[in-house]
LOGUKOL-221093 format. One record per residue (C-alpha): residue number from 1; x, y, z. Coordinates in Angstrom, 2 decimals. Each point is the difference from the previous one (the first is absolute). Example, Ala and Ser with C-alpha at 12.3 -4.5 7.8 and 13.67 -1.06 7.14 Angstrom:
BEGIN
   bakol         u         v         w
       1     12.30     -4.50      7.80
       2      1.37      3.44     -0.66
// end
This chain:
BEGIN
   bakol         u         v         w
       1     15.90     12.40    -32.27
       2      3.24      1.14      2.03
       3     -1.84      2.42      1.65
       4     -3.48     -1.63      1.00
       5      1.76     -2.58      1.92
       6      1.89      2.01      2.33
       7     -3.04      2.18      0.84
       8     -2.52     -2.67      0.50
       9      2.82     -2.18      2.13
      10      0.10      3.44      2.14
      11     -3.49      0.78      0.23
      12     -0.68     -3.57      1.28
      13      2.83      0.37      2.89
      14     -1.78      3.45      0.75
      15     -2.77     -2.28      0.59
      16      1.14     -2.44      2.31
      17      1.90      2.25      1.90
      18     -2.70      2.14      0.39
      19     -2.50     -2.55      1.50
      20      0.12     -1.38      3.35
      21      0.32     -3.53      0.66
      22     -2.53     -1.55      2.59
      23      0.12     -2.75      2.02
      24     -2.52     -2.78      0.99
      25     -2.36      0.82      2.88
      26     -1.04     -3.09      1.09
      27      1.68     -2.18      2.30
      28     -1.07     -4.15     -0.84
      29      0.43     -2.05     -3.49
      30     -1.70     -2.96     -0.25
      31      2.15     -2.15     -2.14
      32     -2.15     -2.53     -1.37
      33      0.24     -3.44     -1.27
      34      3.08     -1.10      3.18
      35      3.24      1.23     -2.86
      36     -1.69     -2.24     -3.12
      37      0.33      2.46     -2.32
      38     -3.34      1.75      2.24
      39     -1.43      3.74     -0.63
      40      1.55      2.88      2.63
      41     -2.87      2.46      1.49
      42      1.18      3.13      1.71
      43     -3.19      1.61      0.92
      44     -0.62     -0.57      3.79
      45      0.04      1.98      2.81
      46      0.33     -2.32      2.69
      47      1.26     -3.31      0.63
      48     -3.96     -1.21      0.67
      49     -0.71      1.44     -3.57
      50      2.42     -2.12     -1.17
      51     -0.03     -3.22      1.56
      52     -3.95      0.25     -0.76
      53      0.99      0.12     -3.17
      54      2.33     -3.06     -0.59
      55     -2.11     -2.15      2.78
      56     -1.72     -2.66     -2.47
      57      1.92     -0.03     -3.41
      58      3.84     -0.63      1.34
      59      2.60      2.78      0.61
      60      1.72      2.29      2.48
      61      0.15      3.36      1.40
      62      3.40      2.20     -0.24
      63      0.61      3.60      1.24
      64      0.50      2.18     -3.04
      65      3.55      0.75     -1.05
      66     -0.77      3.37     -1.57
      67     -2.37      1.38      3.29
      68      0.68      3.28      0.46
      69     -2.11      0.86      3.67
      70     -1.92      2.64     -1.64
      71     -3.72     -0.64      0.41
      72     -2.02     -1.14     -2.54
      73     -2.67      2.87     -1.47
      74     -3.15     -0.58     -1.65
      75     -2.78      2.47     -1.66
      76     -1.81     -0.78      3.44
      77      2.57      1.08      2.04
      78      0.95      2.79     -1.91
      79     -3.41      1.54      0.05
      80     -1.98      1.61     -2.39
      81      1.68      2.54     -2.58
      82     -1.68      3.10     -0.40
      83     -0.64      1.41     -3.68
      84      0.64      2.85     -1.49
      85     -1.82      1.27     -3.35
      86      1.76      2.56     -1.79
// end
C-alpha cells in the first residue's frame, strides 16, 4: 500500500503535465436568464450569433473571458483526412 500510492500520485502528475491546456475559441457568452441564477453558453462566434440567440427568452451578451484569438476549426475547415490501410 506504501508503494502504490506514490506511483499512481506520480503517474497522474506525468499526466497533467504532459497534456496541454487549451483555451476557448469563441469570442461571445450569452448569459441567460439577466443574473437569476440563468444558464451560461459559450459557443458563438460572433456577437450576431449571440444576440440571436438571447433575443426572445431574456439575457445578455458578454465577450468571453477565456478567448484566446486563435480561430475556431471545424471538420469542414480542416478538410478531408486521407486514409491509410495497412
Amino acid at each position: 500500500m506504501q508503494i502504490v500510492f506514490p506511483a499512481a500520485l506520480v503517474l497522474s502528475l506525468a499526466v497533467l503535465v504532459r497534456t496541454p491546456g487549451r483555451a476557448d475559441p469563441y469570442r461571445w457568452c450569452a448569459e441567460y436568464g439577466g443574473g437569476r441564477g440563468g444558464g451560461t453558453n459559450c459557443y458563438f462566434v460572433t456577437w450576431e450569433q449571440c444576440s440571436a440567440a438571447v433575443s426572445g427568452v431574456g439575457g445578455f451578451c458578454r465577450q468571453n473571458g477565456f478567448y484566446d484569438g486563435r480561430p475556431v476549426t471545424t471538420p469542414e475547415t480542416i478538410g478531408p483526412r486521407s486514409r491509410r490501410y495497412r
